[in-house]
C-alpha positions as CSV (number, residue, x, y, z in Angstrom):
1,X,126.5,79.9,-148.9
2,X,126.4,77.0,-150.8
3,X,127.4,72.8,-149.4
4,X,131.1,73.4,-150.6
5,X,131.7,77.0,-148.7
6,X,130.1,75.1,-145.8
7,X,132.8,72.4,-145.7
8,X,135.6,74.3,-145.5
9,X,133.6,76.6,-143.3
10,X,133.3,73.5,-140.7
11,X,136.5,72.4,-141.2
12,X,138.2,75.8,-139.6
13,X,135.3,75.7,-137.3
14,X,135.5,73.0,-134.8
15,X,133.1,74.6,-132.2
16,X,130.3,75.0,-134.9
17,X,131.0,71.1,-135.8
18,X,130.4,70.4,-131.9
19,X,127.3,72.5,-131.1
20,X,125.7,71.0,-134.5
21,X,126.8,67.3,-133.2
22,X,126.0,68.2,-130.1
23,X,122.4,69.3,-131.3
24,X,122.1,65.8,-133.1
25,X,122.8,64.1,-129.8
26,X,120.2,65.8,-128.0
27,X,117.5,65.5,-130.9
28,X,117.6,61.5,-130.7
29,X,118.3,61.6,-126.8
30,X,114.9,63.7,-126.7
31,X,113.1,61.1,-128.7
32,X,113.5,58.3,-126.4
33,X,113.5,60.2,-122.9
34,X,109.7,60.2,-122.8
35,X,109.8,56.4,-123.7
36,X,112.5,55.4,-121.1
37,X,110.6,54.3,-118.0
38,X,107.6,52.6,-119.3
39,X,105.8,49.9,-118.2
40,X,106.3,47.7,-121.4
41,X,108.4,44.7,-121.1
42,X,108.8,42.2,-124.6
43,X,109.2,38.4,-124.0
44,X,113.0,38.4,-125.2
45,X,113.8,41.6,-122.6
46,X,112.3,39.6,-120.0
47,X,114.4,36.6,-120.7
48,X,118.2,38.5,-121.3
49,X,117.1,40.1,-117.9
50,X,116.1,37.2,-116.1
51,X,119.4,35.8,-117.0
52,X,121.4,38.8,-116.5
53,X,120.1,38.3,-112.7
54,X,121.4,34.9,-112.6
55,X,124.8,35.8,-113.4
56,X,124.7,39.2,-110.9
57,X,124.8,36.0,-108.5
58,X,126.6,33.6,-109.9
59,X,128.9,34.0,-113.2
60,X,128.2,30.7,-114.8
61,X,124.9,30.8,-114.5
62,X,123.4,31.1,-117.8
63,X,119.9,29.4,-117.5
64,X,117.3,30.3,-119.0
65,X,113.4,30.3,-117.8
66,X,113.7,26.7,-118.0
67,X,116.9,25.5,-116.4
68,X,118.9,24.9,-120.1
69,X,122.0,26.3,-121.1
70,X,120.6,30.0,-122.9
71,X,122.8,29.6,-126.4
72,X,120.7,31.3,-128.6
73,X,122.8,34.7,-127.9
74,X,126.2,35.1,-126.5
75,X,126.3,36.1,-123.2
76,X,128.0,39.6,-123.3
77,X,125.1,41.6,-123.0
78,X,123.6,39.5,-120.5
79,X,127.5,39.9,-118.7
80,X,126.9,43.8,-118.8
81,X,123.6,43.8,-117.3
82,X,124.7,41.9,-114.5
83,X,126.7,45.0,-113.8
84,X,124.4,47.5,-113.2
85,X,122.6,47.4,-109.4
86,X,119.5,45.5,-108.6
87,X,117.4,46.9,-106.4
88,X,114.0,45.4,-107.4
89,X,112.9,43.9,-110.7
90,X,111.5,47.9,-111.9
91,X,114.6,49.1,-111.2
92,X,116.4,46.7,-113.2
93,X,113.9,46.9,-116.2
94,X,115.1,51.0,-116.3
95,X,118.5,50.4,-115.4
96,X,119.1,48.2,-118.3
97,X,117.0,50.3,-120.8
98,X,119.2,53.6,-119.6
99,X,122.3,51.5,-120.7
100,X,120.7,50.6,-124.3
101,X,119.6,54.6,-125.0
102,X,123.0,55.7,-124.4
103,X,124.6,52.8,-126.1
104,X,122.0,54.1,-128.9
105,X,123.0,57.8,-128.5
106,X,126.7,56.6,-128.3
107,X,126.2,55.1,-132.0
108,X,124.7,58.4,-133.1
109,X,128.2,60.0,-132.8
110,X,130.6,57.2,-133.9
111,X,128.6,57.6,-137.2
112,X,129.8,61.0,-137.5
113,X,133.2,60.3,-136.9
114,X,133.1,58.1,-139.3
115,X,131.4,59.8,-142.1
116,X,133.9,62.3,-140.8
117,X,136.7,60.5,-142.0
118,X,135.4,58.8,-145.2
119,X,133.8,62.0,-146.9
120,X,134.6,65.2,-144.2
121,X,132.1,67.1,-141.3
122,X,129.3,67.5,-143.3
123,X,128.5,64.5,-144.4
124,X,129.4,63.0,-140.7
125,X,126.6,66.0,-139.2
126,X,124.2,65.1,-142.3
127,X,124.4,61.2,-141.2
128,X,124.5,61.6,-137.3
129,X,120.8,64.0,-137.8
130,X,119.7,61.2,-140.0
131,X,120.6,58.3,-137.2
132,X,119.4,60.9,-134.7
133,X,115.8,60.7,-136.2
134,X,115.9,56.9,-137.5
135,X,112.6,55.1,-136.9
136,X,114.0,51.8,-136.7
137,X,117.4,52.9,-134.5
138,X,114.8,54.8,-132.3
139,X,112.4,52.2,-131.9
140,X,115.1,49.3,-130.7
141,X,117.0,52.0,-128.3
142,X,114.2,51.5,-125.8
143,X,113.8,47.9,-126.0
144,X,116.7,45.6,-123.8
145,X,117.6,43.4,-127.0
146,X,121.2,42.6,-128.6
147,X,120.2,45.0,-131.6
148,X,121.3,48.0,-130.5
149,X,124.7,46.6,-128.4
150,X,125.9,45.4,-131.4
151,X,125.5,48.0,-133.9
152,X,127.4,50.2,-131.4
153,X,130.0,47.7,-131.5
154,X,130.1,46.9,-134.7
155,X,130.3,50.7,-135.5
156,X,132.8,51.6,-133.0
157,X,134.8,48.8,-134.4
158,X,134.4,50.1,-138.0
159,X,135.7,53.6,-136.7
160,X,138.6,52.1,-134.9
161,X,139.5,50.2,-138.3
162,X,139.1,53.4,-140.2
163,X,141.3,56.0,-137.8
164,X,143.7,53.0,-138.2
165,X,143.3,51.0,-134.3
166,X,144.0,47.9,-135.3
167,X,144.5,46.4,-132.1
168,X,141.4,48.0,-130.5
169,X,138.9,47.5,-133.4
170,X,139.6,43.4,-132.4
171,X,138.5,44.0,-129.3
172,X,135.5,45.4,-129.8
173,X,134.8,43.6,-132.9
174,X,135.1,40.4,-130.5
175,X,132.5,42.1,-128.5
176,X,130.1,42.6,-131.1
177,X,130.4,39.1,-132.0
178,X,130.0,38.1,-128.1
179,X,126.8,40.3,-128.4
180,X,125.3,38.7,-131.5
181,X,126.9,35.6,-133.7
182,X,125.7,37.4,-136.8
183,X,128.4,40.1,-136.1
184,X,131.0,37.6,-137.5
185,X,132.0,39.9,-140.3
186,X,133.1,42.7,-138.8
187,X,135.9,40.8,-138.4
188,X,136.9,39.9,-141.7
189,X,137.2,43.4,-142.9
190,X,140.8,43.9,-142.7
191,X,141.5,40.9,-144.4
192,X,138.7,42.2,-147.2
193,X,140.7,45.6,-147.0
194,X,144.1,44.0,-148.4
195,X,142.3,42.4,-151.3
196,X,142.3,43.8,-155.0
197,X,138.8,45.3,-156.0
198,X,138.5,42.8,-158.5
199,X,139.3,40.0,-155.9
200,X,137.0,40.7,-153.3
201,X,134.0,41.8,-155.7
202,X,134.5,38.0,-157.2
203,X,133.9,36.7,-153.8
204,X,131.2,38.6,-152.9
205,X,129.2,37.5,-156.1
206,X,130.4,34.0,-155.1
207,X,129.2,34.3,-151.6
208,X,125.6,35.6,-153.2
209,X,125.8,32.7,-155.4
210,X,126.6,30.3,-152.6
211,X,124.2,31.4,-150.3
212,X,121.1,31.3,-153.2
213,X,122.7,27.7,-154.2
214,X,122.3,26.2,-150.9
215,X,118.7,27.7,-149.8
216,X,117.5,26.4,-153.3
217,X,119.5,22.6,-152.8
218,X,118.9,22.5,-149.0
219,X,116.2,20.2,-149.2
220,X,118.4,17.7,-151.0
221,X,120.9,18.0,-147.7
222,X,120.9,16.0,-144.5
223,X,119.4,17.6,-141.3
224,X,121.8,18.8,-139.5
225,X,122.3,18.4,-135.8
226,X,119.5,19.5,-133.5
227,X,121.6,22.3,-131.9
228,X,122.2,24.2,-135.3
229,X,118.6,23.6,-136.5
230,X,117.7,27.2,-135.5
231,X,120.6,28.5,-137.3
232,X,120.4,26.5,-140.6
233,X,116.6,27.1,-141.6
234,X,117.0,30.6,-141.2
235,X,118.5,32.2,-144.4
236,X,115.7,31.7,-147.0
237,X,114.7,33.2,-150.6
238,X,113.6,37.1,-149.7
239,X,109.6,38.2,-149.4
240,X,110.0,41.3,-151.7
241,X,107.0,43.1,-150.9
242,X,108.1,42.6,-147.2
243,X,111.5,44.0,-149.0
244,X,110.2,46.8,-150.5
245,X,107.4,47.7,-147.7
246,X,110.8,47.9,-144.7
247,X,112.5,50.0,-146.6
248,X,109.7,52.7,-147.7
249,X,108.1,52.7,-143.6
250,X,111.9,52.9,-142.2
251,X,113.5,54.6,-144.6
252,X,111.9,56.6,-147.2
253,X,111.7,57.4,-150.6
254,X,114.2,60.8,-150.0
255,X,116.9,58.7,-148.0
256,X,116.4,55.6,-150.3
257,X,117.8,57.5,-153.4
258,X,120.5,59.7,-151.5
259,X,122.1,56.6,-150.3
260,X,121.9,55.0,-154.0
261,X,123.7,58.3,-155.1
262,X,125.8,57.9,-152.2
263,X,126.7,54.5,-153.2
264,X,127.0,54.6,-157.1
265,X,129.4,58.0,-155.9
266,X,131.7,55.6,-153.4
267,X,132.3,53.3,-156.1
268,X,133.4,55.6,-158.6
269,X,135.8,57.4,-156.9
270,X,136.6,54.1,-155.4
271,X,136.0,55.1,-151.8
272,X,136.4,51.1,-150.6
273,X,136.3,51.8,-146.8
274,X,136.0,49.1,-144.1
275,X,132.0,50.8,-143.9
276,X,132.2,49.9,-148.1
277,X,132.7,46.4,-147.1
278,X,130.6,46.2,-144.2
279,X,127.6,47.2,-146.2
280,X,128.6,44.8,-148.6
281,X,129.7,41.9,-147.0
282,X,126.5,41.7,-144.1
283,X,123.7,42.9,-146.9
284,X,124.3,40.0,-148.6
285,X,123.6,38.1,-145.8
286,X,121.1,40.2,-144.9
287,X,119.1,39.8,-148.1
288,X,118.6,36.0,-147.8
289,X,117.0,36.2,-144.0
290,X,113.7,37.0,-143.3
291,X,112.2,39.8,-144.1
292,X,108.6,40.3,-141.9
293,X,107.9,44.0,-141.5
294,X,107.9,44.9,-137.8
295,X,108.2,42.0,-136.6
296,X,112.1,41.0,-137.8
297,X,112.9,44.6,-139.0
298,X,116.2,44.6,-136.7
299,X,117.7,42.2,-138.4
300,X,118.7,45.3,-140.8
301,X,119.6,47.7,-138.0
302,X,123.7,47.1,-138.2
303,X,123.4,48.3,-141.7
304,X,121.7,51.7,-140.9
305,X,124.4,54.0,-139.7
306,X,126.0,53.0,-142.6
307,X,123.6,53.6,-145.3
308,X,122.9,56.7,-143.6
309,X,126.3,57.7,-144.0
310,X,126.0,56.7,-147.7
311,X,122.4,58.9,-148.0
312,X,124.2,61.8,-146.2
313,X,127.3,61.5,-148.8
314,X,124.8,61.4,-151.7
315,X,122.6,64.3,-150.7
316,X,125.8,65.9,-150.2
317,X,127.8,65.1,-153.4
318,X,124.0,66.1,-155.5
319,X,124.0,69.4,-154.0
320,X,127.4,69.8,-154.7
321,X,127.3,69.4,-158.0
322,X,124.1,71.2,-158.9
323,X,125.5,73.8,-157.5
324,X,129.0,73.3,-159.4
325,X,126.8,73.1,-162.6
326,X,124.1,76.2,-162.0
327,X,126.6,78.7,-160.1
328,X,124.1,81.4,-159.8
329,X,121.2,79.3,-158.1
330,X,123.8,77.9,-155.5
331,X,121.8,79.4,-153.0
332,X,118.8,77.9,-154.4
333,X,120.3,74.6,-154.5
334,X,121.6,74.5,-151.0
335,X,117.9,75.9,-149.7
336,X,116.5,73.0,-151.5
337,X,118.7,70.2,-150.0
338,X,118.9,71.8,-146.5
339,X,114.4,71.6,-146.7
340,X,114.9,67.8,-148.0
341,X,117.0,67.0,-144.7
342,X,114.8,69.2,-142.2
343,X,111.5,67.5,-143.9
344,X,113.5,63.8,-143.6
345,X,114.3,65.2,-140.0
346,X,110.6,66.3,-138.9
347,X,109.1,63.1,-140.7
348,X,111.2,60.8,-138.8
349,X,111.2,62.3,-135.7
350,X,107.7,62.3,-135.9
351,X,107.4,58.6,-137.3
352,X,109.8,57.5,-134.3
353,X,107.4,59.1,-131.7
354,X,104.1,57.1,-132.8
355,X,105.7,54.0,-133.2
356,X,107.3,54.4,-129.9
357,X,104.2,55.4,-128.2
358,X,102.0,52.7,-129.6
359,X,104.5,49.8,-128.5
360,X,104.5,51.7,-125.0
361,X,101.4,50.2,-124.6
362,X,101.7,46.7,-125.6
363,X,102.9,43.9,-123.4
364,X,102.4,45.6,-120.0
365,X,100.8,44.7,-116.8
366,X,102.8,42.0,-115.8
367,X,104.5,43.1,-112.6
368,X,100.9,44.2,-111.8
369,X,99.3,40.9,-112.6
370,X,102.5,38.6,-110.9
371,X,101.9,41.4,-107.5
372,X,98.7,40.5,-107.3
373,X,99.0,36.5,-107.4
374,X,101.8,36.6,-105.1
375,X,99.2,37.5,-102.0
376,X,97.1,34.5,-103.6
377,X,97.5,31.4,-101.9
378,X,99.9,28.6,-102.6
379,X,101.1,26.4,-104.5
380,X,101.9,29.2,-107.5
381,X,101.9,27.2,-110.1
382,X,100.8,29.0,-113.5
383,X,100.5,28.2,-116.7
384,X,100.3,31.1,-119.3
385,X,101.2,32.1,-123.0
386,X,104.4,34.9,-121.5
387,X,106.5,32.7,-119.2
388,X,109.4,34.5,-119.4
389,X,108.2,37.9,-118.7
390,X,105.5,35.8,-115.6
391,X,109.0,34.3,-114.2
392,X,110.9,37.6,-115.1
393,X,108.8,39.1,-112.3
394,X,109.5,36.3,-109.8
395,X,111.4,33.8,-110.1
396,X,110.2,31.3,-107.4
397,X,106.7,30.6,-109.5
398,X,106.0,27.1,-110.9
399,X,105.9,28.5,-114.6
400,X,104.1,26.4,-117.3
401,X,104.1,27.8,-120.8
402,X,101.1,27.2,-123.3
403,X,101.3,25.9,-126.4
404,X,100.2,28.2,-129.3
405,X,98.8,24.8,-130.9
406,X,96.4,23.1,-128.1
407,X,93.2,22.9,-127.5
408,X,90.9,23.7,-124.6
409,X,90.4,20.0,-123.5
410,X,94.2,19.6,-124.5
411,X,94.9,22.2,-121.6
412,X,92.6,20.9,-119.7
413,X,94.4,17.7,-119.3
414,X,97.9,19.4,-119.0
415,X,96.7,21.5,-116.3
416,X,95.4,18.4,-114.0
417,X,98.8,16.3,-115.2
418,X,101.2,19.2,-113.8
419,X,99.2,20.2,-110.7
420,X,98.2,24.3,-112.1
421,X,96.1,25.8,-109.2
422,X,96.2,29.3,-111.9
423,X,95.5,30.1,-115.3
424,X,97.2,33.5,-117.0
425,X,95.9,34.3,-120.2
426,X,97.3,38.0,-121.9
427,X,96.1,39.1,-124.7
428,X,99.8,40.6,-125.7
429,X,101.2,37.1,-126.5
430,X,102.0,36.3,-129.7
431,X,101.8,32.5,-128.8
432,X,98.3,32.5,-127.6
433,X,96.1,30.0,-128.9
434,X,93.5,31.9,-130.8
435,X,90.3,30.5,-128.8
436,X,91.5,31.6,-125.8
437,X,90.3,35.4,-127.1
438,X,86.7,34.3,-127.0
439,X,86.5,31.1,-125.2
440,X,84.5,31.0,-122.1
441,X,86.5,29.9,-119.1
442,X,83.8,30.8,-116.7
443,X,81.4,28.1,-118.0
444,X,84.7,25.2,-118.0
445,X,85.5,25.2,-114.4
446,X,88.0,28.2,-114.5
447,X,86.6,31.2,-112.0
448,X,88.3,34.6,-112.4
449,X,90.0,36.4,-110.5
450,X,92.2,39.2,-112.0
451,X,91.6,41.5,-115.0
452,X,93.7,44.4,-115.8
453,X,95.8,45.8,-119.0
454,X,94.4,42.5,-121.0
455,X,96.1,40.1,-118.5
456,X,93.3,38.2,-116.8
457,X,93.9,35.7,-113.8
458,X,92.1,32.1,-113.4
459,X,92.1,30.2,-110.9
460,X,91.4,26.4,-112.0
461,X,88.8,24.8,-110.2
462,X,87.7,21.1,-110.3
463,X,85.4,19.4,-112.4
C-alpha cells in the first residue's frame, strides 16, 4: 500500500480516521499526564493566578502583585480561571494547569481538521502526530501562560474560517485577541482572503519592509508614551544563530524540510488558505521579535500547528510522488516515509519528556518556604527576588521585590527604610542579584532560618 491507496482508504474509512486521531490524542495527553501536578510554579503563572483569584471575588479586580491595573495581557484568560473552584492555592495551581493540557490536547485535533480540509485525512493524522509529540507545544501545555489559550483560539478560529463559520470564527478570533494582543491578525484574514495573490503578496513585502524600516529609523523617532514603551522596543533586527539554533532543538532537520516542501507545494498549486495567510501574515511579525532560545521560544508557538500542517503536506506530497515516479518500489517508498514520521515521533516524544522533567524541578518550594514563615512571628514583611509567586501563596504578606541591580549595603538600607523583619533569597530567580549566590548573610546581621529546594529564609537582625 502505498500514501495515495491510503487516502482513499481513510476517506471510506471514517472509524480508522478516529481510532488513528484518537491514538494521536492520547500520545500527547500521555506526555503531559506525568507532568500535570507538580510542584513547579513560574513567576508569570503565579501572577495570571494571583489575579485570576481577584476576579473569582470581585470582576473588576484586575490588580496585580502590586495594586496597578495588570495591562500587560488581556484579561480573558485570567476571566476563565476565575471560573474554575478554589479550594486552596494547590488546588488552584492543578485546576488551572488541567484547563491549559486539554486546551493543548484540544489544539491537537483542530489541526487535523484543518489539515483535513486543506489537503485530506492523511495529512490532518500526519500533522495532529506531529503536534502530538511537539517539544515546544508540550513543554507550554503544562505551564499556566497565554501561549497555549491562544493558539487554540487562534486555531479554532482558523478552522471555523476554513469550514466557512464566519460568524463564529469572530468570536473566537475576538477571544484569542482577549488572550494575547499579538493575536491581532487572526482577524484580518478574511479581508486578506478577498485580495488578489498579487495584491496581498505586495503588502506583505511592504509590511516586511515597513517593519525593517522603522526598527533601523527608530532611534531617529520620539519616545513614545510610557504606557506603550513595553510594546514599541520590542520588535528588533533578528539574532540568527538564536534563529537557526530554535528551529533545529524544536523542530528538526526532518520536519524543517517537509514543511519547506509543504510550503513551496501550497504555493504552486495555489493552496492560499486562511492557514496560508496566517503563517504569512504573523511570521513576519514573528521574525522581527526576539529570538532567545528557551527563554522567548513561545513567541513562535501560534505558528506551529501550522507549519506542522505544512511538514505533514510535504512529507505527504514527497512520498507521493516518489512513488508516482518509481511504481515498483511504492512499497519501499511508503516504508521509508512512514520510518521518517515514527523516528520524528519517538525523537520528539522523547525530547518533550526531558525537557518537561528538567523544568519540573526548577522554581519549586515556595508554598513550602511561604508555610513555613506563616507560623513565624509578625510583622511578615519580606523582601525577595519571586514576589509574585511569595504573594501567590498568600496574599496578606508585606511583599518587597529585589532589584536584580543593588548591592548588599544598597539592600541593606532598603530593608531598614521599609521595616523587613525577613529576607527570601531562591536561587530559581532570574532577577537575583548575582552576589547573593555567594555572599555571606550570616556574617552581615542576617541569621537563617529556613533552607529547602534552594529557597533559604533570613530573618534580618539589627546592626
Amino acid at each position: 500500500m502505498n500514501f495515495i491507496k491510503l487516502k482513499y482508504n481513510l476517506r471510506s474509512n471514517t472509524i480508522g480516521i478516529w481510532i488513528i486521531l484518537t491514538l494521536c490524542l492520547v500520545l500527547g495527553t500521555a506526555i503531559k499526564l506525568k507532568f500535570l501536578f507538580q510542584g513547579s510554579l513560574w513567576p508569570d503563572e503565579a501572577l495570571y493566578l494571583y489575579i485570576a483569584r481577584n476576579l473569582s471575588s470581585d470582576l473588576t479586580n484586575l490588580t496585580d502583585i502590586s495594586g496597578k491595573i495588570f495591562y500587560h495581557n488581556p484579561p480573558l484568560l485570567m476571566y476563565l480561571l476565575s471560573l474554575l473552584p478554589y479550594n486552596n492555592a494547590a488546588d488552584f495551581v492543578n485546576a488551572s494547569r488541567t484547563l491549559i493540557v486539554f486546551m493543548g490536547i484540544g489544539t491537537i485535533a483542530i489541526t487535523y481538521f484543518i489539515g483535513k480540509k486543506i489537503y485530506n485525512p492523511i495529512v490532518g493524522l500526519i500533522a495532529a502526530a506531529f503536534l502530538a509529540v511537539c517539544p515546544l507545544t508540550n513543554w507550554s501545555s503544562i505551564r499556566i501562560l497565554t501561549d497555549i489559550p491562544v493558539v487554540f483560539f487562534i486555531y479554532l478560529a482558523i478552522c471555523l474560517l476554513v469550514y466557512d463559520k464566519k460568524a463564529a470564527f469572530y468570536f473566537f478570533g475576538a477571544c484569542a485577541v482577549l488572550t494575547k494582543y499579538s493575536a491581532f491578525p487572526v482577524l484580518l484574514l478574511p479581508l486578506i482572503m478577498r485580495l488578489k495573490p498579487k495584491t496581498w503578496a505586495i503588502g506583505y513585502a511592504g509590511l516586511f519592509v515597513a517593519l525593517l524600516g522603522f526598527i533601523l529609523g527608530r532611534s531617529y523617532l520620539p519616545s513614545p508614551p510610557q504606557w506603550i514603551n513595553n510594546f514599541y522596543y520590542y520588535f528588533q533586527i533578528p539574532d540568527v544563530i538564536q534563529l537557526f539554533k530554535e528551529t533545529e532543538f524544536f523542530m528538526g532537520y526532518p520536519l524543517f524540510v517537509f514543511t519547506i516542501i509543504g510550503i513551496l507545494f501550497t504555493i504552486k498549486e495555489k493552496k492560499y488558505s486562511s492557514l496560508f495567510h496566517w503563517i504569512v501574515l504573523f511570521g513576519i511579525f514573528r521574525f522581527f521579535l526576539p529570538w532567545v532560545i528557551f527563554r522567548v521560544s513561545r513567541y513562535t508557538l501560534p505558528l506551529y500547528p501550522g507549519l506542522l500542517i505544512f511538514a505533514a503536506y510535504g512529507c505527504y506530497r514527497s512520498a507521493q510522488l516518489l512513488a508516482l515516479k518509481w511504481p515498483k518500489y511504492s512499497k519501499w517508498v511508503t516504508l521509508f516515509f512512514a520510518a521518517a514520521i515514527a523516528g520524528v515521533l519517538f525523537f520528539h516524544t522523547s525530547k518533550s519528556i526531558n525537557m518537561m522533567r528538567q523544568t519540573s524541578n526548577m522554581f519549586i518550594g515556595f508554598d513550602k518556604a511561604v508555610a513555613f514563615l506563616k507560623s513565624q512571628p509578625e510583622p511578615h514583611t519580606i523582601a525577595t527576588a519571586s514576589p509574585r509567586q511569595m504573594k501567590y501563596y498568600e496574599p496578606r504578606f508585606d511583599i518587597y521585590d529585589i532589584n536584580a541591580n543593588i548591592s548588599p549595603d544598597e539592600l541593606r538600607v532598603f530593608i531598614e527604610d521599609k521595616n523587613i523583619h525577613y529576607l527570601t533569597i531562591d536561587l530559581w530567580s532570574p532577577h537575583l542579584p548575582v552576589w547573593c549566590r555567594t555572599f555571606d548573610f550570616s556574617k552581615n546581621s542576617y541569621s537563617l532560618i529556613y533552607s529547602h529546594e534552594k529557597v533559604f529564609i533570613f530573618k534580618v537582625l539589627k546592626k
